[in-house]
N, CA, C and O atoms as CSV, one atom per row, in Angstrom:
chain,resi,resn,atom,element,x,y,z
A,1,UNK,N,N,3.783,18.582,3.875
A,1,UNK,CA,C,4.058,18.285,2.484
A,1,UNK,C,C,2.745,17.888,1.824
A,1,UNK,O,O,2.135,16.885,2.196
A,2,UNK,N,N,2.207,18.868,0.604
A,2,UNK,CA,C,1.104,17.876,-0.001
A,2,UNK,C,C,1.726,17.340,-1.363
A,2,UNK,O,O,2.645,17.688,-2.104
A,3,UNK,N,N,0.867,16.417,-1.335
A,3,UNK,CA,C,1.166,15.408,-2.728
A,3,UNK,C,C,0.231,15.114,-3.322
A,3,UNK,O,O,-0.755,14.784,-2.663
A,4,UNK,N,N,0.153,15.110,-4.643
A,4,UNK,CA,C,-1.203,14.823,-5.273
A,4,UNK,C,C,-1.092,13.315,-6.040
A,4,UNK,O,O,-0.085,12.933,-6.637
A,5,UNK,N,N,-1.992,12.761,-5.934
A,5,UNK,CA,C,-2.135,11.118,-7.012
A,5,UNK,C,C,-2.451,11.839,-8.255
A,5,UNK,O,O,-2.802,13.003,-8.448
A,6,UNK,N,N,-2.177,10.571,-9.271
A,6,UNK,CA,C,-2.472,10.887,-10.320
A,6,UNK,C,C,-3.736,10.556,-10.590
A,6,UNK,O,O,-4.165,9.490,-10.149
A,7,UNK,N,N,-4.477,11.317,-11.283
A,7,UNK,CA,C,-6.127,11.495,-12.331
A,7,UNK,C,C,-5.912,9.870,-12.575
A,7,UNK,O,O,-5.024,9.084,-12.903
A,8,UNK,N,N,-7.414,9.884,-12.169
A,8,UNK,CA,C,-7.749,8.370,-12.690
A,8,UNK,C,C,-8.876,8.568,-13.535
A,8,UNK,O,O,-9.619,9.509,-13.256
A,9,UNK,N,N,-9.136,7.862,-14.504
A,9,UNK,CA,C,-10.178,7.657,-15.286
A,9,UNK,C,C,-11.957,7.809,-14.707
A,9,UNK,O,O,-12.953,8.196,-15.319
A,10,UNK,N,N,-11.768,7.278,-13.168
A,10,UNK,CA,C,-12.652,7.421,-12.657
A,10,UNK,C,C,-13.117,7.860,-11.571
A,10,UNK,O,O,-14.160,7.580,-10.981
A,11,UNK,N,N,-11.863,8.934,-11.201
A,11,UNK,CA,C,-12.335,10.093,-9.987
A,11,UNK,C,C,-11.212,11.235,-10.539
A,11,UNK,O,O,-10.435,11.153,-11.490
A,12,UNK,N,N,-11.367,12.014,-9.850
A,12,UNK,CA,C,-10.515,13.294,-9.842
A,12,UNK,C,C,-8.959,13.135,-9.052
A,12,UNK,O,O,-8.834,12.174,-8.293
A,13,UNK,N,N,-7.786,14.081,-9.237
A,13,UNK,CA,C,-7.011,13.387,-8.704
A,13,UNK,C,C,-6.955,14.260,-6.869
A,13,UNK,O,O,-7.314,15.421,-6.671
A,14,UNK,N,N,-6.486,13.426,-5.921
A,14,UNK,CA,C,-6.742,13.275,-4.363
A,14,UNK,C,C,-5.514,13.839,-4.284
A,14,UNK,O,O,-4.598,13.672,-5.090
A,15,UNK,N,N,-5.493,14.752,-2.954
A,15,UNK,CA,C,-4.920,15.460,-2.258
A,15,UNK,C,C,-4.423,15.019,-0.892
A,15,UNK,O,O,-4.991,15.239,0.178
A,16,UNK,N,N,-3.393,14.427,-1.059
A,16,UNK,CA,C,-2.385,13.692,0.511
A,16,UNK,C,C,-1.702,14.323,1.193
A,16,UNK,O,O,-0.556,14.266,0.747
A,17,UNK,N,N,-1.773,15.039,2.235
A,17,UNK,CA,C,-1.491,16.019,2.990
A,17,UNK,C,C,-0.087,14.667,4.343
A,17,UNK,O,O,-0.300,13.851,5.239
A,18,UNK,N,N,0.811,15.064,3.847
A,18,UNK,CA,C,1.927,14.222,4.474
A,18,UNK,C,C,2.441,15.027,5.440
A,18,UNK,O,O,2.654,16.228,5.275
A,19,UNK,N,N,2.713,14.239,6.745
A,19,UNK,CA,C,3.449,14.807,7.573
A,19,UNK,C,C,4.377,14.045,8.698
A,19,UNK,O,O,4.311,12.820,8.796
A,20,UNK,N,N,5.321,14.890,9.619
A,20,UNK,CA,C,6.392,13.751,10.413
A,20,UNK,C,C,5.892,12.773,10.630
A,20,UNK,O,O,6.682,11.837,10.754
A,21,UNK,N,N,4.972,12.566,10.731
A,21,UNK,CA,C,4.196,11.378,11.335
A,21,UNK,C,C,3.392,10.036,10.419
A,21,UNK,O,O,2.793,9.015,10.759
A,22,UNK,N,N,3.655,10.500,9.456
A,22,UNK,CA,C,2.933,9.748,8.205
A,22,UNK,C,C,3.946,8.591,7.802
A,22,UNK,O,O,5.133,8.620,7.478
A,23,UNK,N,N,3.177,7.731,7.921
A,23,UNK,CA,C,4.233,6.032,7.788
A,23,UNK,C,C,5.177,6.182,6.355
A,23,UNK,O,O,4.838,6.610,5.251
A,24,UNK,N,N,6.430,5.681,6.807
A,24,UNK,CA,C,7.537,5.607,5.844
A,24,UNK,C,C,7.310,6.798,5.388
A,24,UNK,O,O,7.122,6.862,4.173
A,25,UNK,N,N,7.254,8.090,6.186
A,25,UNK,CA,C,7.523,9.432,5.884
A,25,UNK,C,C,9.178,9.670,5.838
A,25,UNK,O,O,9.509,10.729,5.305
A,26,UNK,N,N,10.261,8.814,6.331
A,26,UNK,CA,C,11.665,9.598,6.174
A,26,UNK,C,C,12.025,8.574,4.967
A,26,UNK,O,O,13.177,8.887,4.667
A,27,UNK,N,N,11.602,7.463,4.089
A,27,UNK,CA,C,11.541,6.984,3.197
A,27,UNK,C,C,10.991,8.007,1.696
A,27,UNK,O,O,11.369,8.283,0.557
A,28,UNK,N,N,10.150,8.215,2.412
A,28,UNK,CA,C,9.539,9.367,1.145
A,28,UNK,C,C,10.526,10.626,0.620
A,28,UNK,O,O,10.864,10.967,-0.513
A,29,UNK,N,N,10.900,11.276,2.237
A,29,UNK,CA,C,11.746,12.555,2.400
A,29,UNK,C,C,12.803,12.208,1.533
A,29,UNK,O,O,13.083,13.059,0.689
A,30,UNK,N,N,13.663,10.835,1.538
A,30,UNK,CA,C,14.984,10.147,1.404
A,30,UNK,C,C,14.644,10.483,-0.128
A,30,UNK,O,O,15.181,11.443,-0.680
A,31,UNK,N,N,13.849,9.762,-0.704
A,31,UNK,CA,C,13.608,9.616,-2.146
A,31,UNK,C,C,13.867,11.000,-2.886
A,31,UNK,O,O,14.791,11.178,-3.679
A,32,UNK,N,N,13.224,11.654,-2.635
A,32,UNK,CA,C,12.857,13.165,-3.030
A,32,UNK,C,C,13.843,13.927,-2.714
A,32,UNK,O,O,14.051,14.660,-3.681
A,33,UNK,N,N,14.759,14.208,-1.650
A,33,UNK,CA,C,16.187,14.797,-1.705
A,33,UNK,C,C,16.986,14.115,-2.369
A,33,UNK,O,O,17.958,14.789,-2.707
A,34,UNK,N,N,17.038,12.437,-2.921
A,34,UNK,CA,C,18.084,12.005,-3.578
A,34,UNK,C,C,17.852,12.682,-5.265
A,34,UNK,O,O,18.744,13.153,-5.970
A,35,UNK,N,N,16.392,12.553,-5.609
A,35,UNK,CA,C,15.852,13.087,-6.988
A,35,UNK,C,C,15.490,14.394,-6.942
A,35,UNK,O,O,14.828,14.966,-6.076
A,36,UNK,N,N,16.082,14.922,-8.167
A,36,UNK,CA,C,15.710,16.458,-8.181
A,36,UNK,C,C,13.922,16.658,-8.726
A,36,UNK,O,O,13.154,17.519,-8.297
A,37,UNK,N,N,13.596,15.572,-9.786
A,37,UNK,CA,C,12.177,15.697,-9.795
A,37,UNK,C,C,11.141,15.504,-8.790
A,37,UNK,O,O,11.573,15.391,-7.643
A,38,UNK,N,N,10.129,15.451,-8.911
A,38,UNK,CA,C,9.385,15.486,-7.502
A,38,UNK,C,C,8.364,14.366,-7.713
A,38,UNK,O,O,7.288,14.326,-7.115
A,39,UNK,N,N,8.762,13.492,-8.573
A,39,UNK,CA,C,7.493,12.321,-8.899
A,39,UNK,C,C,7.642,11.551,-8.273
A,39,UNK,O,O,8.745,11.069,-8.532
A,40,UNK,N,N,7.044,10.903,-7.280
A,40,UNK,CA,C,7.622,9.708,-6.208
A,40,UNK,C,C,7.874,8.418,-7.226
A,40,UNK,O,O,8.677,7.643,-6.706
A,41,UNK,N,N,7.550,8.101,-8.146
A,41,UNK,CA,C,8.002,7.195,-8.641
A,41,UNK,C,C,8.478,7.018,-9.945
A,41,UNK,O,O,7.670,7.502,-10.737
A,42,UNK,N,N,9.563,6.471,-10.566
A,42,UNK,CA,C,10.180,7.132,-11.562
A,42,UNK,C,C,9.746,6.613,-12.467
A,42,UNK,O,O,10.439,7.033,-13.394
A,43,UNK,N,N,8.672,5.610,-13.058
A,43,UNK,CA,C,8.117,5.030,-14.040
A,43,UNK,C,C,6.521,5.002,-14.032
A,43,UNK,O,O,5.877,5.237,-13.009
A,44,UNK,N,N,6.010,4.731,-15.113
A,44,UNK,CA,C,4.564,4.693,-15.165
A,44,UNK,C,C,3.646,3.079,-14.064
A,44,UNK,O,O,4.036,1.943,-13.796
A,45,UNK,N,N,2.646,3.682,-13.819
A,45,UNK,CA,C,1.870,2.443,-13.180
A,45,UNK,C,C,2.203,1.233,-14.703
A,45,UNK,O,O,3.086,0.381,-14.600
A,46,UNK,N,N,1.508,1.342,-15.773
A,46,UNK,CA,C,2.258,0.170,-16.731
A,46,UNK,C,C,3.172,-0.584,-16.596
A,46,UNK,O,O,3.237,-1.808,-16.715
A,47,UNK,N,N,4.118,0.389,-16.261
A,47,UNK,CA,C,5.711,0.037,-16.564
A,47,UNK,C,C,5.986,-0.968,-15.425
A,47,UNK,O,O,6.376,-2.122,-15.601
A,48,UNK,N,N,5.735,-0.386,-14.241
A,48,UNK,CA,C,6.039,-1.229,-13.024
A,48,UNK,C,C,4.610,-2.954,-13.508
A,48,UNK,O,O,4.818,-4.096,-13.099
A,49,UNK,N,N,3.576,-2.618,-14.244
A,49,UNK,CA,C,2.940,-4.143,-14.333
A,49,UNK,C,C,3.437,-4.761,-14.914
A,49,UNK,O,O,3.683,-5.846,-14.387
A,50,UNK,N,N,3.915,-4.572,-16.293
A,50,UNK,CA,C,5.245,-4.756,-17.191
A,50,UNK,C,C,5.873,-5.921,-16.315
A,50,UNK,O,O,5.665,-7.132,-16.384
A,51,UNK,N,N,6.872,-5.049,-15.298
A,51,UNK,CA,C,7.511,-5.896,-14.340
A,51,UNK,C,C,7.549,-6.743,-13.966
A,51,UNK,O,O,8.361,-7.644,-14.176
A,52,UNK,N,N,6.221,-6.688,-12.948
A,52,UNK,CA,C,5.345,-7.521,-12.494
A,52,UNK,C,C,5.527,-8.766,-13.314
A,52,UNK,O,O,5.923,-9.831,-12.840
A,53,UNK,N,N,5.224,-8.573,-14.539
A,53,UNK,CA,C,4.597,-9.791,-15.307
A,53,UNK,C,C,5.861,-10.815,-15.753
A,53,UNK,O,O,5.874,-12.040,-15.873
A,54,UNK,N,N,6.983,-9.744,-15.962
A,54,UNK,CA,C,8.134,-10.393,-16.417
A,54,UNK,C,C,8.977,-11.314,-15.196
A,54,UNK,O,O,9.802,-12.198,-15.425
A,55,UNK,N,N,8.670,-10.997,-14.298
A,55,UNK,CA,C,9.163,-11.664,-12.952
A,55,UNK,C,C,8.002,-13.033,-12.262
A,55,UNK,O,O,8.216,-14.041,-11.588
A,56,UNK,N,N,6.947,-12.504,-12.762
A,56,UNK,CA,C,6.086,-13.654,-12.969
A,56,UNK,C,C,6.378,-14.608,-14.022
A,56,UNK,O,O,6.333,-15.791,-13.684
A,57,UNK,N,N,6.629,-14.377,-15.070
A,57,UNK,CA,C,6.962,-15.483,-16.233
A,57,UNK,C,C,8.102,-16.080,-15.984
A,57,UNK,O,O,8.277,-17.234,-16.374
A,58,UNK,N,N,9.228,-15.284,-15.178
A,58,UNK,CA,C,10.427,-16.252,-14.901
A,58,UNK,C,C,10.845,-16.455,-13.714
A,58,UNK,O,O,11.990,-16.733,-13.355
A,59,UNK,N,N,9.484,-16.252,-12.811
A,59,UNK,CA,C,9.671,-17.545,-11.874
A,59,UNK,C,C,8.817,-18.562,-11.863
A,59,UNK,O,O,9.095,-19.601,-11.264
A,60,UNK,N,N,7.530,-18.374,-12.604
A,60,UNK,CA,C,6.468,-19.390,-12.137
A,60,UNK,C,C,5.907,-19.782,-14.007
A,60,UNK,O,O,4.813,-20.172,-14.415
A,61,UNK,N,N,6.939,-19.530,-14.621
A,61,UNK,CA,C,6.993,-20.026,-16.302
A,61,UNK,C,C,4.852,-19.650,-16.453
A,61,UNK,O,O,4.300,-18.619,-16.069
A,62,UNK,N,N,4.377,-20.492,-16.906
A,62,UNK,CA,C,3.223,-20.127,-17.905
A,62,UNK,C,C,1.944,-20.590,-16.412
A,62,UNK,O,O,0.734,-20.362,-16.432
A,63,UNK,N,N,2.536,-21.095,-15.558
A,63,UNK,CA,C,1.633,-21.692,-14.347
A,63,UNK,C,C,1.120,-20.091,-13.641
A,63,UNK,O,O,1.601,-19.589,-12.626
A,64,UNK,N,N,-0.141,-19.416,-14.636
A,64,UNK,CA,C,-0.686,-18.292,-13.891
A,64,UNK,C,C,-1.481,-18.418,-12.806
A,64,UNK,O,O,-1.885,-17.410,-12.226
A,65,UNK,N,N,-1.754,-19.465,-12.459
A,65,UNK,CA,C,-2.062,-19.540,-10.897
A,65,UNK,C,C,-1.571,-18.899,-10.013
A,65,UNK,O,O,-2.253,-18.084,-9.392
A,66,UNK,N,N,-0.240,-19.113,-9.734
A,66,UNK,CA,C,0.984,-18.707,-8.580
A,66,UNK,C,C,1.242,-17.054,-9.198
A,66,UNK,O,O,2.023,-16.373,-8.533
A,67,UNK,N,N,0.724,-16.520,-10.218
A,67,UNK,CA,C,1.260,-14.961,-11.013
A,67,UNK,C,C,0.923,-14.409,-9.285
A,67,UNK,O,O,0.036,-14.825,-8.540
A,68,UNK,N,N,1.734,-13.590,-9.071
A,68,UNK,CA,C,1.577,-12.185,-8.637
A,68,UNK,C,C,1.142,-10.873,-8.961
A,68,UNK,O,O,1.699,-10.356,-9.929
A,69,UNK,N,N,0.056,-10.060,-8.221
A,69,UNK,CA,C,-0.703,-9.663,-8.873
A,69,UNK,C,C,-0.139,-8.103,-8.036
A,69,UNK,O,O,0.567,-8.304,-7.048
A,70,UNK,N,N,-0.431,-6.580,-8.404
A,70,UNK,CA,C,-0.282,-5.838,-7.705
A,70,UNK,C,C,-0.956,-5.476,-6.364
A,70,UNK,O,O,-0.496,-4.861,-5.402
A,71,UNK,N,N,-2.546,-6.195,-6.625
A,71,UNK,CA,C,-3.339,-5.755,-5.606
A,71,UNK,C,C,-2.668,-7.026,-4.619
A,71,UNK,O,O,-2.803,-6.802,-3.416
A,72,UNK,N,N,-2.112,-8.056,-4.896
A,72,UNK,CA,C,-1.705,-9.194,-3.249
A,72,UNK,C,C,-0.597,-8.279,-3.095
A,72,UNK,O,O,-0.340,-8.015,-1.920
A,73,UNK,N,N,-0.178,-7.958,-3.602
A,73,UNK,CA,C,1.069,-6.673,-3.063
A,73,UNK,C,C,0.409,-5.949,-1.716
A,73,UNK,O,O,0.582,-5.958,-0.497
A,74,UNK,N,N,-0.416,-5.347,-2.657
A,74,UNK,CA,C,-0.924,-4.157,-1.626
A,74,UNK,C,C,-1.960,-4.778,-0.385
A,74,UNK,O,O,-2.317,-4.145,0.609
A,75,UNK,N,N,-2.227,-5.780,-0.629
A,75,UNK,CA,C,-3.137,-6.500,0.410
A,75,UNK,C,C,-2.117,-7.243,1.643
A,75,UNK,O,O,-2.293,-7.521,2.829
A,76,UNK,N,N,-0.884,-7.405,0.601
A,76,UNK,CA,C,-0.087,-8.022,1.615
A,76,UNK,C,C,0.648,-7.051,2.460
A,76,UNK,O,O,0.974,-7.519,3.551
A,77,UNK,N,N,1.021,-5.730,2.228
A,77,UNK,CA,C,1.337,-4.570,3.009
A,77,UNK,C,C,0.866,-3.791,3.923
A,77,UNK,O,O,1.488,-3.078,4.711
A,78,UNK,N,N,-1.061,-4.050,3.717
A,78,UNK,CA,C,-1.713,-3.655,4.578
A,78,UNK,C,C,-1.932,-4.675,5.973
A,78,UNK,O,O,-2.098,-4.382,7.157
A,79,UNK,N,N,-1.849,-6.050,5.237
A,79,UNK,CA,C,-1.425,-6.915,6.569
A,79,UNK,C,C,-0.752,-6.811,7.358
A,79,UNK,O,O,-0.918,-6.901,8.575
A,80,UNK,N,N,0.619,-6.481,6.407
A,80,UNK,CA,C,1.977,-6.467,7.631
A,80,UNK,C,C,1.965,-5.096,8.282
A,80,UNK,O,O,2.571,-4.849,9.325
A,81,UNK,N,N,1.109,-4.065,7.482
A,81,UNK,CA,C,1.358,-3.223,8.456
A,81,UNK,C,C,0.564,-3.234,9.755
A,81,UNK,O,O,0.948,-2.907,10.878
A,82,UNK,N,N,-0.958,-3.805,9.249
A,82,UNK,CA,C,-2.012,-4.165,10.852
A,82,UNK,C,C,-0.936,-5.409,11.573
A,82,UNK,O,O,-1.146,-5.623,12.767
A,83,UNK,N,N,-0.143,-5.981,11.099
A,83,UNK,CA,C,-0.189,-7.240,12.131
A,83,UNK,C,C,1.262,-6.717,13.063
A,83,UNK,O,O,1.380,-6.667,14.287
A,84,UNK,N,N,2.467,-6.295,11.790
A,84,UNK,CA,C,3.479,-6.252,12.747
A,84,UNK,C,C,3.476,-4.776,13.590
A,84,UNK,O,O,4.045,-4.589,14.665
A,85,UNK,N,N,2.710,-3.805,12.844
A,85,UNK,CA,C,3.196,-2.250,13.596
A,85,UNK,C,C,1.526,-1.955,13.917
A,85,UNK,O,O,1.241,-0.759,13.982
A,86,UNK,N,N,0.659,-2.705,14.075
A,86,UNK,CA,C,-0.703,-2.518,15.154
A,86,UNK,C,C,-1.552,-1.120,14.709
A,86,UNK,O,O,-2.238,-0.396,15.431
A,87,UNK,N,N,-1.239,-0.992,13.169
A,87,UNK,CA,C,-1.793,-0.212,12.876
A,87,UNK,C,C,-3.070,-0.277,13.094
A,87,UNK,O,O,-3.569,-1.401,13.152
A,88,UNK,N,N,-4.187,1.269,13.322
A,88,UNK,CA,C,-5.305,1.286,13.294
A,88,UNK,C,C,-6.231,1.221,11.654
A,88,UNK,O,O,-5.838,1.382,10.499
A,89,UNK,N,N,-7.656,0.896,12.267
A,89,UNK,CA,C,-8.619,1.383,10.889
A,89,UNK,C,C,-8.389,2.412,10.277
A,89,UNK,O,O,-8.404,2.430,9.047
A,90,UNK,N,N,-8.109,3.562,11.069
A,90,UNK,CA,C,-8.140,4.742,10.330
A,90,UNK,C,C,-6.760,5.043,10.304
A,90,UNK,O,O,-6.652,6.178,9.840
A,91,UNK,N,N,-5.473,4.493,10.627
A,91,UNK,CA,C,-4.017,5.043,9.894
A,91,UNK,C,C,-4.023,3.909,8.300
A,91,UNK,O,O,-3.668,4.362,7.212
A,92,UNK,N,N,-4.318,2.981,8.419
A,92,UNK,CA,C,-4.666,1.892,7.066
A,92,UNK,C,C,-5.517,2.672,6.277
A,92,UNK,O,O,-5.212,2.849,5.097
A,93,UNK,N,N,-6.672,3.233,6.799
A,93,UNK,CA,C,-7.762,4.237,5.525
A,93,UNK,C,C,-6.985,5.386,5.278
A,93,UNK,O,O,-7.365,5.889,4.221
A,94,UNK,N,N,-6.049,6.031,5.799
A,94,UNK,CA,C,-5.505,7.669,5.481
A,94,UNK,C,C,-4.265,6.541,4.645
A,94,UNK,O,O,-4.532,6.446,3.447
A,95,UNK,N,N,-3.427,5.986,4.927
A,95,UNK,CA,C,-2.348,4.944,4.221
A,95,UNK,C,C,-2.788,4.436,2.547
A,95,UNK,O,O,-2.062,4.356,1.556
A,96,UNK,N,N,-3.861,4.223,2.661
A,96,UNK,CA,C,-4.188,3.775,1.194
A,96,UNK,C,C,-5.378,4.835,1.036
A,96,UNK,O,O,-6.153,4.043,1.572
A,97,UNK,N,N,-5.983,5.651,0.836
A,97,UNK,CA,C,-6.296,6.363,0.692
A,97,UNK,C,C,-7.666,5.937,0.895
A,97,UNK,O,O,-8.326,6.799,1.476
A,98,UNK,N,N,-8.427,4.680,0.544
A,98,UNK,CA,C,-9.889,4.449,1.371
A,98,UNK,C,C,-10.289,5.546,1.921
A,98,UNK,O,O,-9.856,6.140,2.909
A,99,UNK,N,N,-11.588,5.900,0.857
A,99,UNK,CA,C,-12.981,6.580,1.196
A,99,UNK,C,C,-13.443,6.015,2.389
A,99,UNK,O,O,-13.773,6.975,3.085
A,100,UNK,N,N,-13.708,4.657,3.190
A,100,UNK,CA,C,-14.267,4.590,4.211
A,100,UNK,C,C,-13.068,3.431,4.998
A,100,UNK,O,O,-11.882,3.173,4.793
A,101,UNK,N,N,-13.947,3.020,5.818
A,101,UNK,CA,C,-13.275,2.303,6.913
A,101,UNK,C,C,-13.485,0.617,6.862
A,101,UNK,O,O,-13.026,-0.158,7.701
A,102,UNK,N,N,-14.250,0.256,5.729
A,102,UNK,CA,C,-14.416,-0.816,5.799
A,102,UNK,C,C,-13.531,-1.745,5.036
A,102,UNK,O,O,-13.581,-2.930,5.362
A,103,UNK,N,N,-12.449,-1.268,3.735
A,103,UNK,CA,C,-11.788,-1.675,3.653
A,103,UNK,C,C,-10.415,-2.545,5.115
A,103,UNK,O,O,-9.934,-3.658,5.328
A,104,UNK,N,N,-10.365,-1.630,5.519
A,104,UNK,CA,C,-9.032,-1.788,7.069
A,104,UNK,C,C,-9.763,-2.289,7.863
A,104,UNK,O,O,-9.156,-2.419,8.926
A,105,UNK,N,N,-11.286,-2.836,7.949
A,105,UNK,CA,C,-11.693,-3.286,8.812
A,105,UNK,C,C,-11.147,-4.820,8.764
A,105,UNK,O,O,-10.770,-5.497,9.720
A,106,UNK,N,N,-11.200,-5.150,7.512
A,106,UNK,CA,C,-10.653,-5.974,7.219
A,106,UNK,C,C,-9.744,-6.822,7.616
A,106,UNK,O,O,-10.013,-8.018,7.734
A,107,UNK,N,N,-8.306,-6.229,7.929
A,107,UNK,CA,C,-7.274,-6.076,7.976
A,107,UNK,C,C,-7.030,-6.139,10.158
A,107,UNK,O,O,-6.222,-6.816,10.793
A,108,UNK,N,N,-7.769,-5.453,10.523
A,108,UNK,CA,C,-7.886,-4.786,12.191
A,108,UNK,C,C,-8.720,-5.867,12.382
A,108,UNK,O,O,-8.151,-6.753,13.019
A,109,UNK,N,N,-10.285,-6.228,11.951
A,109,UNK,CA,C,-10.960,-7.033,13.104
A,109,UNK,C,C,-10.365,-8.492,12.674
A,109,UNK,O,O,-10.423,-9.170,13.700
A,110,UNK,N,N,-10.014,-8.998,11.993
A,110,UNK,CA,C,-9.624,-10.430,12.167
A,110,UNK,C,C,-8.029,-10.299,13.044
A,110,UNK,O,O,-7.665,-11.369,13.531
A,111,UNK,N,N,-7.283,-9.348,13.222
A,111,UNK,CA,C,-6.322,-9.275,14.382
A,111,UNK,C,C,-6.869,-9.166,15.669
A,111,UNK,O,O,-6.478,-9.688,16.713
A,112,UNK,N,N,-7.974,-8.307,15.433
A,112,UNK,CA,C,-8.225,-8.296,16.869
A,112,UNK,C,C,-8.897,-9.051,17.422
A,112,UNK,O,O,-8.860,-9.105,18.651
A,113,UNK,N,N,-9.737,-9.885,16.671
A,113,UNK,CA,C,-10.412,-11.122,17.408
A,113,UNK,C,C,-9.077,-12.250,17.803
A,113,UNK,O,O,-9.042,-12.959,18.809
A,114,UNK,N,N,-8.010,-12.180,16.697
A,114,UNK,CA,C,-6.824,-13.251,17.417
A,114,UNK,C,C,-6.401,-12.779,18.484
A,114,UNK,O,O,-6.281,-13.324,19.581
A,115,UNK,N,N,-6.180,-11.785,18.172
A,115,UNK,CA,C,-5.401,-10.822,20.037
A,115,UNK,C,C,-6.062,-11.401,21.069
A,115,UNK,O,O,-5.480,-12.005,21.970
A,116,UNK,N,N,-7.899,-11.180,20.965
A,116,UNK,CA,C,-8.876,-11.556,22.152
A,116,UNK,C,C,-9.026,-12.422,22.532
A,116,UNK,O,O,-9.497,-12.698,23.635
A,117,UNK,N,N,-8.443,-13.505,21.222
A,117,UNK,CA,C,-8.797,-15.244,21.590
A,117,UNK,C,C,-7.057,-15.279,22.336
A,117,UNK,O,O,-7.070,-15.699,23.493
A,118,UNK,N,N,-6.110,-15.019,21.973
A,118,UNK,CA,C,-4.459,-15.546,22.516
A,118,UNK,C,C,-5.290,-14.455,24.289
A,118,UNK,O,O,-5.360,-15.343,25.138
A,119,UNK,N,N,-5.647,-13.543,24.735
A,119,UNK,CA,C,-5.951,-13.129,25.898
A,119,UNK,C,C,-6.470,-13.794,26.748
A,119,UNK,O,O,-6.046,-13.917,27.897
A,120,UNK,N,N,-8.009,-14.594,26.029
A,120,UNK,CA,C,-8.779,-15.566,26.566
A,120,UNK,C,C,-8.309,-16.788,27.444
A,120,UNK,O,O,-8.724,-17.170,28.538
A,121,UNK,N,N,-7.384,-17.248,26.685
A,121,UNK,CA,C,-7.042,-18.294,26.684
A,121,UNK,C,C,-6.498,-18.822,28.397
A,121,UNK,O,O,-6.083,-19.965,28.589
């Protein structure tokens, strides 16, 4: 299956070549046989910050400290996916689309130094 992102202001739009094996691939499949369009998501990036913001204002009222932001979203997904399903550097760089590896390094070497220290021990 390929899929294309949408054009960003400041690159061209990227080419995601999906397959059985590609995380929350029968999630994706699910979506797309339930919808006859083929847009994985049914609203604009806006729309979903929109959201965001309105669920921020009525849980954490005007205290923007505690706001939720999209990127702890996505920072927090790449965690759970290195911590609970042992993802690698490079299934986290093909997953979010990261040009290199140093983003997921991120994510992999502070697990794996805990792994080495709970081994040590």
């Amino acid at each position: 299956m390929r899929l294309y992102t949408a054009k960003r202001k400041d690159r061209k739009r990227r080419l995601l070549i999906l397959n059985k094996n590609t995380p929350f691939m029968n999630i994706i499949l699910r979506h797309w046989k339930r919808n006859e369009n083929l847009s994985l998501f049914r609203y604009s990036k806006r729309t979903y910050q929109r959201r965001i913001l309105e669920l921020n204002k009525l849980i954490h009222g005007d205290n923007i400290n505690n706001y939720i932001t999209a990127h702890q979203l996505r920072h927090s997904r790449a965690s759970y996916l290195a911590l609970k399903h042992n993802a690698t550097t490079w299934e986290l760089r093909a997953w979010f689309g990261w040009k290199t590896s140093q983003p997921s390094d991120v994510y992999v070497m502070e697990l794996s130094s805990e792994r080495f220290a709970d081994k040590i021990k």
